[in-house]
C-alpha positions in Angstrom: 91.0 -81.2 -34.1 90.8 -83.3 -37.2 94.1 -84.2 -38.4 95.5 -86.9 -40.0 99.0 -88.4 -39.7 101.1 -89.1 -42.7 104.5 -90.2 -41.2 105.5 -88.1 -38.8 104.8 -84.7 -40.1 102.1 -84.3 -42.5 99.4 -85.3 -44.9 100.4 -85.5 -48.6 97.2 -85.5 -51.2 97.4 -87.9 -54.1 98.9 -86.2 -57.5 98.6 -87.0 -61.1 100.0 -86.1 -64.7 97.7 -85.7 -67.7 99.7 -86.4 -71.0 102.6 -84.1 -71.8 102.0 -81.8 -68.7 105.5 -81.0 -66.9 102.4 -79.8 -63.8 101.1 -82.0 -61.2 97.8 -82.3 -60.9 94.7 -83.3 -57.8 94.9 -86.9 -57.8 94.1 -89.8 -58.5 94.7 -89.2 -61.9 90.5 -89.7 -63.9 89.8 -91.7 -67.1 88.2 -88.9 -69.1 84.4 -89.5 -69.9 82.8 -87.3 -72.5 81.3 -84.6 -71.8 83.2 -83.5 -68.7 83.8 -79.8 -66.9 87.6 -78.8 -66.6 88.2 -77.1 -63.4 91.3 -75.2 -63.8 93.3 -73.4 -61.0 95.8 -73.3 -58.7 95.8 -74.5 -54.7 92.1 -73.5 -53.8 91.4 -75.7 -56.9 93.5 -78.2 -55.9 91.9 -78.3 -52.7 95.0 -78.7 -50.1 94.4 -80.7 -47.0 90.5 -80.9 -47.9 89.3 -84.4 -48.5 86.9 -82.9 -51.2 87.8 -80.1 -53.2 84.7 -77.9 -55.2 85.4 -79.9 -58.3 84.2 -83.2 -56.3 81.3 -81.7 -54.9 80.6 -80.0 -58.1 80.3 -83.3 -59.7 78.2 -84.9 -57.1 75.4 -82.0 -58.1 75.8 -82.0 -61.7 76.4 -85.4 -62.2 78.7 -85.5 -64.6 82.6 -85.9 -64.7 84.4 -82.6 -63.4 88.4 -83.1 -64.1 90.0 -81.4 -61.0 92.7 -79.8 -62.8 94.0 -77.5 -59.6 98.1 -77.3 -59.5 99.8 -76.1 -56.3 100.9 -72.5 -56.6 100.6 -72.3 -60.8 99.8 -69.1 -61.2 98.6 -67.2 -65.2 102.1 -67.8 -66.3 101.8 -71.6 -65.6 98.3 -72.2 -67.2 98.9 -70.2 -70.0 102.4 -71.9 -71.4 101.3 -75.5 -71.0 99.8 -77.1 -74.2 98.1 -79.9 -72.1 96.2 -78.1 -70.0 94.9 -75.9 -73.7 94.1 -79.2 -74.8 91.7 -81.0 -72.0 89.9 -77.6 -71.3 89.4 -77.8 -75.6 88.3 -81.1 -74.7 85.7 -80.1 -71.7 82.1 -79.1 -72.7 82.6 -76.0 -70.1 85.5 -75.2 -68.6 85.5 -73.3 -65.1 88.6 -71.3 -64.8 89.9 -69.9 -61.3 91.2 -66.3 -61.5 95.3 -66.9 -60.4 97.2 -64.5 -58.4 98.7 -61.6 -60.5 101.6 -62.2 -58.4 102.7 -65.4 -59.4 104.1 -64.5 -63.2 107.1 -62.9 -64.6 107.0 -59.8 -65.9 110.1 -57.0 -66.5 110.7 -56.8 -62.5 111.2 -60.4 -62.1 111.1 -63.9 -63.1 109.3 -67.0 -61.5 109.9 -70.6 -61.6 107.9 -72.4 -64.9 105.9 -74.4 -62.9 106.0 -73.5 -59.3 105.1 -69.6 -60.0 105.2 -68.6 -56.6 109.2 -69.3 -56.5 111.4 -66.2 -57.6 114.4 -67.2 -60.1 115.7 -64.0 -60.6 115.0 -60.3 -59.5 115.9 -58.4 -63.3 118.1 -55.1 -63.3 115.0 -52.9 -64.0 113.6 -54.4 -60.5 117.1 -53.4 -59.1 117.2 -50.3 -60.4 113.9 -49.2 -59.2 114.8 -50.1 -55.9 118.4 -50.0 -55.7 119.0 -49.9 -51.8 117.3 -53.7 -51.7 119.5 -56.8 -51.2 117.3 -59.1 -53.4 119.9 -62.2 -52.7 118.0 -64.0 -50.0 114.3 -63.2 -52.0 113.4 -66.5 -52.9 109.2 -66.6 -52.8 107.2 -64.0 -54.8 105.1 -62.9 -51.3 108.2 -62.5 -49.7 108.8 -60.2 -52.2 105.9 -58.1 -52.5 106.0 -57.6 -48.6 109.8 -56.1 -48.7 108.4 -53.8 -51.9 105.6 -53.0 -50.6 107.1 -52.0 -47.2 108.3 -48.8 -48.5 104.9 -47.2 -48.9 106.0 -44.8 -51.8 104.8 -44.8 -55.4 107.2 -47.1 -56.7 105.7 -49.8 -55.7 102.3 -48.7 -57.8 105.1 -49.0 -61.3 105.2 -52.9 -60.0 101.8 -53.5 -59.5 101.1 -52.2 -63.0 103.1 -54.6 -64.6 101.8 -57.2 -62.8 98.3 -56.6 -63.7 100.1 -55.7 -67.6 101.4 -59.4 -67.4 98.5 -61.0 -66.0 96.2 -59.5 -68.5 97.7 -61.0 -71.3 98.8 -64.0 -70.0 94.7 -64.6 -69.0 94.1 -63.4 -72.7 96.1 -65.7 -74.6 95.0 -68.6 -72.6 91.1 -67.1 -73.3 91.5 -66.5 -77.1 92.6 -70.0 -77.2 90.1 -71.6 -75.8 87.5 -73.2 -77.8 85.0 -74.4 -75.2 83.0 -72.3 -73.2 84.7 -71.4 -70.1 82.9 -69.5 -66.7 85.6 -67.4 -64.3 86.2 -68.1 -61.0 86.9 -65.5 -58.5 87.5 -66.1 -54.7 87.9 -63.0 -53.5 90.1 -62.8 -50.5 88.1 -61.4 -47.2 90.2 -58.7 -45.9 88.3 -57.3 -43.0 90.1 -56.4 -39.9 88.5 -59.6 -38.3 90.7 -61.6 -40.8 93.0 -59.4 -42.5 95.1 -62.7 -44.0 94.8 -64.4 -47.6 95.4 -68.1 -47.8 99.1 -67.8 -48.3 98.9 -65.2 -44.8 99.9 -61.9 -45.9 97.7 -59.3 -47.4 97.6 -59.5 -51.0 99.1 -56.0 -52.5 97.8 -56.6 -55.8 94.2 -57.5 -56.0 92.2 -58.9 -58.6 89.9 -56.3 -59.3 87.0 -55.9 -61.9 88.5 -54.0 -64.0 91.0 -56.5 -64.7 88.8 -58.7 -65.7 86.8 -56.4 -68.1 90.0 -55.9 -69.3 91.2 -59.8 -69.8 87.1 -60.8 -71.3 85.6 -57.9 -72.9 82.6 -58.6 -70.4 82.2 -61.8 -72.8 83.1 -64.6 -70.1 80.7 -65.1 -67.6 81.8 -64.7 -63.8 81.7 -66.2 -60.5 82.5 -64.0 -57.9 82.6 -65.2 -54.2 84.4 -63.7 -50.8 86.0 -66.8 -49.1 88.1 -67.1 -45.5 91.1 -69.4 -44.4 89.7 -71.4 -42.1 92.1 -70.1 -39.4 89.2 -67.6 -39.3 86.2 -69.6 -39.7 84.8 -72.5 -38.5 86.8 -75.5 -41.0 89.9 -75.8 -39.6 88.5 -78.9 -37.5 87.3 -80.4 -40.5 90.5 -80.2 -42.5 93.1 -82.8 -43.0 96.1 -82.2 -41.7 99.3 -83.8 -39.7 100.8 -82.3 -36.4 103.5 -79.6 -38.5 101.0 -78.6 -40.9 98.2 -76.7 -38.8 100.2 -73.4 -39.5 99.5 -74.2 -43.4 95.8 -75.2 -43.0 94.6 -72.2 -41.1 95.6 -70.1 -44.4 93.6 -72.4 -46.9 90.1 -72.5 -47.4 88.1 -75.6 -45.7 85.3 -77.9 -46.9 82.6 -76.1 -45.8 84.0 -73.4 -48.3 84.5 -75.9 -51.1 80.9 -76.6 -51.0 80.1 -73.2 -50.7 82.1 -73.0 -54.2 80.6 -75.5 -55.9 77.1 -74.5 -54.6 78.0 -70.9 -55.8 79.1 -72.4 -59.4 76.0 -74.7 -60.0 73.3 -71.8 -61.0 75.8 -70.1 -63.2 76.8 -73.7 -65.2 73.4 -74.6 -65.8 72.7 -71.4 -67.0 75.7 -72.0 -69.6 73.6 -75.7 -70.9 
């Protein structure tokens, strides 16, 4: 096993601001070099407890600067409302955008935390309506959510999920139509064979990103990068992960190296097609 001690507990990556930005960022924090790529996501951008997340190994092939701009569990609702992040991918000569959970948003059902999306503020009343024998008190993390929903196995739970790909349509489309640079989508699609059955946050994900929501977000304009990835719980990564001696729960639901540079390699074709 490959972990690293941090203290007692765990291994903390390095984080950085860029300008304005209320988000934290992949650190150490890069003096921007012109041109550079803008890789923009969430935690598989970010790269937790991997010692060189697809944006590194991306720049090692391309050879040119690639600004890891990955923030822990931002979801569409996070990218889109932050002017900084508008501004550096305006900046970027291609920005390469990962796909974010359509559960990490709010929408009429219920409201997230502005920068940590996968926190829930506030179930709303049409949320309590719909579901009116749920204590929604003690809900305080959006998959913790979904699974109680979802646990019912009757249609009401279809009226959530289509507000949740409503919301993360247009929050994807107003971060799109105001984007100047040219920008390549990301998706790592979650393997959900019986042999793994677990996303990276460990619960099946009731609302998939499909392709028709992202017809619906490009028009078929923006170019994407579709790739099936596992947490290395349920590969062979996990002993090449970074990691202290509470935190191997955590890393067996996140994607390892070997993945990363699967990413990256994945990515390289459809950039250079883009120059």
């Amino acid at each position: 096993m490959s972990y690293h001690e941090s203290g007692a507990t765990g291994v903390e990556e390095s984080v950085c601001r860029y300008g304005t930005s209320k988000l934290w960022f992949r650190g150490p924090k890069r003096v921007l070099r012109v041109p550079y790529v803008a890789c923009v996501g969430g935690t598989e951008t970010f790269g937790r407890l991997v010692d060189s997340p697809f944006p590194a190994a991306l720049e090692q092939r391309l050879k040119k600067q690639c600004l890891n701009l990955g923030s822990l569990f931002t979801g569409a609702e996070g990218l889109a409302r932050d002017p900084e992040i508008l501004s550096l991918m305006n900046g970027a000569d291609l920005c390469v955008l990962q796909l974010p959970s359509a559960l990490n948003q709010s929408n009429r059902f219920y409201r997230v935390h502005p920068r940590r999306n996968d926190r829930v503020l506030q179930a709303t009343s049409d949320l309590s309506a719909l579901y009116p024998e749920v204590d929604f008190a003690d809900v305080h993390f959006v998959r913790h959510l979904m699974s109680r929903l979802s646990a019912f196995s009757d249609a009401r739970f279809e009226v959530v999920a289509a507000e949740l790909r409503r919301a993360w349509a247009e929050a994807l489309r107003t971060l799109l139509d105001n984007v100047t640079s040219r920008v390549l989508l990301l998706w790592l699609d979650w393997d959900h064979s019986p042999a793994v059955g677990l996303d990276a946050r460990g619960v099946s994900d009731p609302v998939p990103i499909t392709q028709a929501m992202i017809d619906g977000v490009s028009d078929g304009g923006v170019p994407t990068v579709k790739m099936t990835v596992r947490p290395s719980g349920a590969s062979d990564d996990l002993e090449d992960m970074l990691f202290g001696t509470m935190q191997q729960p955590m890393a067996e639901h996140m994607i390892g190296p070997a993945t990363h540079r699967a990413i990256a390699e994945h990515l390289l074709p459809a950039i250079r097609d883009l120059e």
